[in-house]
BATOR-983768 format. One record per residue (C-alpha): x, y, z. Coordinates in pm, 1 decimal, always signed. Layout:
N
         X         Y         Z
         X         Y         Z
...
***
This chain:
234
         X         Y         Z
   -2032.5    -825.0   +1881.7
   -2208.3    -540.5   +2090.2
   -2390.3    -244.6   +2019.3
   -2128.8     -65.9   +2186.2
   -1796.0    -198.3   +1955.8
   -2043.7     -70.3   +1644.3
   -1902.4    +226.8   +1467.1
   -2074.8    +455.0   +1240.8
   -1780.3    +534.6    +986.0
   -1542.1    +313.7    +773.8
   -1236.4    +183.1   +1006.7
    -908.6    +174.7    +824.8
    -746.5     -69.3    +717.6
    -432.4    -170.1    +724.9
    -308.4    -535.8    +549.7
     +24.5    -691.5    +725.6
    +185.8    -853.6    +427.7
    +558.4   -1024.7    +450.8
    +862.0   -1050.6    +217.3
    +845.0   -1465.4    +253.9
    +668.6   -1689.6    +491.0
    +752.1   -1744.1    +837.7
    +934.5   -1331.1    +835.7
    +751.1   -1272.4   +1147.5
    +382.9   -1165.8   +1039.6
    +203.5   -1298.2   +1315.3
    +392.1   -1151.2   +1589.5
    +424.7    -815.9   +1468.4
     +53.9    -880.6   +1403.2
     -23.6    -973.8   +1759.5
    +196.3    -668.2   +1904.0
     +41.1    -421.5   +1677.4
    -327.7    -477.5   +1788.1
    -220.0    -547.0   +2127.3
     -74.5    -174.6   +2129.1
    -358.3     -54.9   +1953.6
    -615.7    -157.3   +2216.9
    -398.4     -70.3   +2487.6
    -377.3    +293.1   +2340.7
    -764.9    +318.5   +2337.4
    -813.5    +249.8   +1978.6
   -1090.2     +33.8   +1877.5
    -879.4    -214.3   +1682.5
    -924.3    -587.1   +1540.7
    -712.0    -852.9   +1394.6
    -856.9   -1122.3   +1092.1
    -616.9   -1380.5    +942.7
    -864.3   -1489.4    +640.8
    -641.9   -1738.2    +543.9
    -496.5   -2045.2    +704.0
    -351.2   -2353.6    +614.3
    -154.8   -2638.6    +808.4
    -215.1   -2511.9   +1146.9
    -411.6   -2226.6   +1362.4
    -114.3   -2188.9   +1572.7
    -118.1   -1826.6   +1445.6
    -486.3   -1797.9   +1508.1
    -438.0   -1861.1   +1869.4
    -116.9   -1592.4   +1919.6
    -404.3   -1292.6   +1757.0
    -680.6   -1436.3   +1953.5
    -480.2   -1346.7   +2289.9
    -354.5   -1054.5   +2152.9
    -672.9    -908.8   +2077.4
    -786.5   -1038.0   +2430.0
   -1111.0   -1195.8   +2314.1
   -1312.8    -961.7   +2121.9
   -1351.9   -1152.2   +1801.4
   -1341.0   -1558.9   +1804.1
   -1098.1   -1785.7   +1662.2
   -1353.8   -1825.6   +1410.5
   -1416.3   -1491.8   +1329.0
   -1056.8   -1410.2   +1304.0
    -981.6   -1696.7   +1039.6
   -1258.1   -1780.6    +856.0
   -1058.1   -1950.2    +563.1
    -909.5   -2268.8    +704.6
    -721.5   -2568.4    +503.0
    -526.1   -2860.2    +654.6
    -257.2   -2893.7    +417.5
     +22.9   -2668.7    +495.0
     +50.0   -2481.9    +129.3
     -71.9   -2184.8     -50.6
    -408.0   -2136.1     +26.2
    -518.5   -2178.7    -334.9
    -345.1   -2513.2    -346.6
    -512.2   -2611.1     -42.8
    -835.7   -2516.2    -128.2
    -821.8   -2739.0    -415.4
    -694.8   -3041.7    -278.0
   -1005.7   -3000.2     -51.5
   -1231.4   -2920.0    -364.9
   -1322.0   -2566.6    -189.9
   -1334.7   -2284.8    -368.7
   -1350.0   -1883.1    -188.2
   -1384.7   -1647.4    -383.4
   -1255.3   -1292.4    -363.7
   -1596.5   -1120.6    -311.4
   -1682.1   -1353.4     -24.2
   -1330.2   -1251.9    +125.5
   -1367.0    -854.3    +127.8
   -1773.0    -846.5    +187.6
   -1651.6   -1076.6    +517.7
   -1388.1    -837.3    +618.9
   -1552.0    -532.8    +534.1
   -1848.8    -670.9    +771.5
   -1631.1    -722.9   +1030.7
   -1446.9    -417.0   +1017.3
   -1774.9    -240.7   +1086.8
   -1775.6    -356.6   +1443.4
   -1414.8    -117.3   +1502.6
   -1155.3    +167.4   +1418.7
    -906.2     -26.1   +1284.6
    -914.1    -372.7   +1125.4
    -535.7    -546.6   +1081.0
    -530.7    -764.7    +818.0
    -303.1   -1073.4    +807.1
    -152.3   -1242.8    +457.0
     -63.9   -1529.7    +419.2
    +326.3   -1541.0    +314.5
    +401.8   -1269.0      +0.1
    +216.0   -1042.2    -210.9
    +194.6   -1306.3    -538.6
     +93.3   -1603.9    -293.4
    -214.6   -1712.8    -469.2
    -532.1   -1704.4    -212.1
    -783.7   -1819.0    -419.5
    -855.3   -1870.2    -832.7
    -730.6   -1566.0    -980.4
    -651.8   -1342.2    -692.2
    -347.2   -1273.0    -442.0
    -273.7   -1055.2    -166.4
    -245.2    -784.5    -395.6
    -592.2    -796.6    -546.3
    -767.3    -858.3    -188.5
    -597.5    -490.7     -76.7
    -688.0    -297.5    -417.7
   -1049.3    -453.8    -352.8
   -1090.8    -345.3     -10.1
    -877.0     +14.3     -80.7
    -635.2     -65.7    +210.9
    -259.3     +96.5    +303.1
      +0.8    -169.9    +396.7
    +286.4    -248.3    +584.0
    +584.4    -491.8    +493.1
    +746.9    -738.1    +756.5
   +1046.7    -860.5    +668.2
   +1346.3   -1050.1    +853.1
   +1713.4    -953.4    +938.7
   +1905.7   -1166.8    +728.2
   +2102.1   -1199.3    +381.5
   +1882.8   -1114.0     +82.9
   +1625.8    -864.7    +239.4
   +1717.9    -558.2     +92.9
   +1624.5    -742.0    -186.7
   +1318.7    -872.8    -138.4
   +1217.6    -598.0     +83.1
   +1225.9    -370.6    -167.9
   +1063.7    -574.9    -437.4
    +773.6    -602.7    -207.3
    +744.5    -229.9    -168.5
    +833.8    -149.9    -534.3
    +498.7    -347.7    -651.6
    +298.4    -241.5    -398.8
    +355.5    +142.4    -525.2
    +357.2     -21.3    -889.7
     -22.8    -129.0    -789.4
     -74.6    +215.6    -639.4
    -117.3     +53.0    -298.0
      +0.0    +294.4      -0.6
    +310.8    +138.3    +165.5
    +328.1    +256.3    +516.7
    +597.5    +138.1    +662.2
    +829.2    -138.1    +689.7
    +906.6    -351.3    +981.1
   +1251.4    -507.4    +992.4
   +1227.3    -864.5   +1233.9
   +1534.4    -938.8   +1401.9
   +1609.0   -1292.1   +1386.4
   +1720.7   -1543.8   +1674.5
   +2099.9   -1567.8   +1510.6
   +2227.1   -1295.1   +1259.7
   +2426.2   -1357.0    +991.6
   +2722.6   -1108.1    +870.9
   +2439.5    -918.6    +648.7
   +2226.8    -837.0    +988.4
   +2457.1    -531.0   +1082.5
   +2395.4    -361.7    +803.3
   +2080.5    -445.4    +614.2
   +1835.5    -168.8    +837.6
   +2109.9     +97.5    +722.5
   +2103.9      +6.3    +369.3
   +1691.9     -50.6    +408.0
   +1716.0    +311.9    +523.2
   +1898.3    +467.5    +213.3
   +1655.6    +324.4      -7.9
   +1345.1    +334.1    +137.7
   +1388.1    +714.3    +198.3
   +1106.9    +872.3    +439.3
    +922.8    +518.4    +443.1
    +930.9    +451.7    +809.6
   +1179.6    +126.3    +872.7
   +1070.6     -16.7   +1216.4
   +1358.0    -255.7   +1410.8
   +1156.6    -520.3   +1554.8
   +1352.5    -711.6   +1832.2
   +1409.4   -1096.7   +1893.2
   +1162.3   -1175.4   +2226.4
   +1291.8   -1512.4   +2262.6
   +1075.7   -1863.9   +2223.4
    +762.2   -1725.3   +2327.0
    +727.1   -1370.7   +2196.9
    +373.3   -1318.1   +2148.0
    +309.0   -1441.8   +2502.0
     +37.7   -1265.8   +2706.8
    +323.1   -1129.2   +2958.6
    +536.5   -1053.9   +2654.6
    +284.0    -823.0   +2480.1
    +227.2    -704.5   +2814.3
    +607.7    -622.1   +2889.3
    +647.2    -483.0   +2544.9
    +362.9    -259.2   +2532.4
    +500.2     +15.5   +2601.4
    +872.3      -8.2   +2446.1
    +717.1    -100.5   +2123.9
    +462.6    +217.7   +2172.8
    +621.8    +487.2   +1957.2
    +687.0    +222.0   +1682.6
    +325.3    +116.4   +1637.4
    +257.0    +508.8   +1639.5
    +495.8    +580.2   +1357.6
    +309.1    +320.9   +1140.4
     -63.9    +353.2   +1254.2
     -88.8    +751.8   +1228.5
***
């Protein structure tokens, strides 16, 4: 990291944190920082945790172009595909929470704005006695909620957002992933997301195909998706 990325006061944060696994995290993730940089903002992406694969390690390394390593972006890796905590243990690992936050909180030093990646749902355990929700109180963060187009968000959209303000955790938006196929629920689900969440911004987050955290797609997308990722990153 250069002398030149270093910045003198706290960056926010902002922790991307999903109704479910597999909603769409990591490409939301990967546009978000993408249109951060390309904005002028000094921005960075970690994914602490990882287990089964770094598939989505390598989709936020090219969206953040190279500034941080795969490494430094996931620092937390497991080879079973399971809850973190789970996988820690069945590779007699432990990480605990203050080993988490002083590692972000180091990194974020070295930019504006650090995006933070969870892995699946708020309750997911991480680590022994901790989940996504006691990583953001520790490190004072705001958050945003992807979630996907399809019978039983509103639901589970709004659970997520409902304990997040029960843990007095700043909710700033929500970002609604359209899926490949909809189902008869998909018409209607932003409206009805909209009527509940009330000024919360809602985001519609289109389908970009097989490949849509591609370098020419975050490139193509840039700036379509650039009012969006200025609603939610004020």
């Amino acid at each position: 990291m250069s002398q030149r990325q270093q910045t003198k006061s706290p960056p926010e944060i902002t922790f991307i944190t999903g109704t479910d696994t597999g909603v769409g995290k990591t490409v939301f993730t990967a546009h978000a920082v993408f249109g951060l940089i390309a904005s002028g903002c000094n921005a960075f992406v970690a994914k602490p945790f990882c287990s089964g694969g770094r598939e989505d390690v390598e989709i936020l390394f090219r969206a953040q172009q190279g500034l941080l390593s795969r490494e430094q972006i996931n620092p937390f890796f497991f080879s079973q595909p399971v809850a973190p905590l789970v996988a820690a243990r069945l590779e007699r690992k432990r990480v605990k929470l203050s080993a988490v936050t002083s590692y972000l909180r180091q990194l974020g030093r070295g930019c504006e704005h650090l995006l933070v990646e969870g892995a699946g749902g708020l309750l997911v355990p991480l680590g022994e006695g901790y989940n996504a929700i006691g990583l953001m109180k520790r490190l004072n963060c705001r958050a945003i909620v992807v979630s996907q187009n399809r019978l039983g968000t509103i639901n589970h959209t709004l659970l997520t957002v409902d304990r997040l303000h029960q843990s007095g955790i700043k909710c700033a938006g929500v970002v609604l992933m359209e899926p490949r196929r909809g189902d008869l629920s998909s018409a209607s689900n932003y409206a009805v997301l909209k009527e509940f969440l009330g000024k919360l911004p809602l985001v519609s987050f289109p389908w970009l195909g097989r490949n849509p955290a591609s370098a020419r797609t975050l490139e193509a997308m840039q700036k379509k998706f650039k009012k969006s990722i200025a609603r939610l990153f004020v």
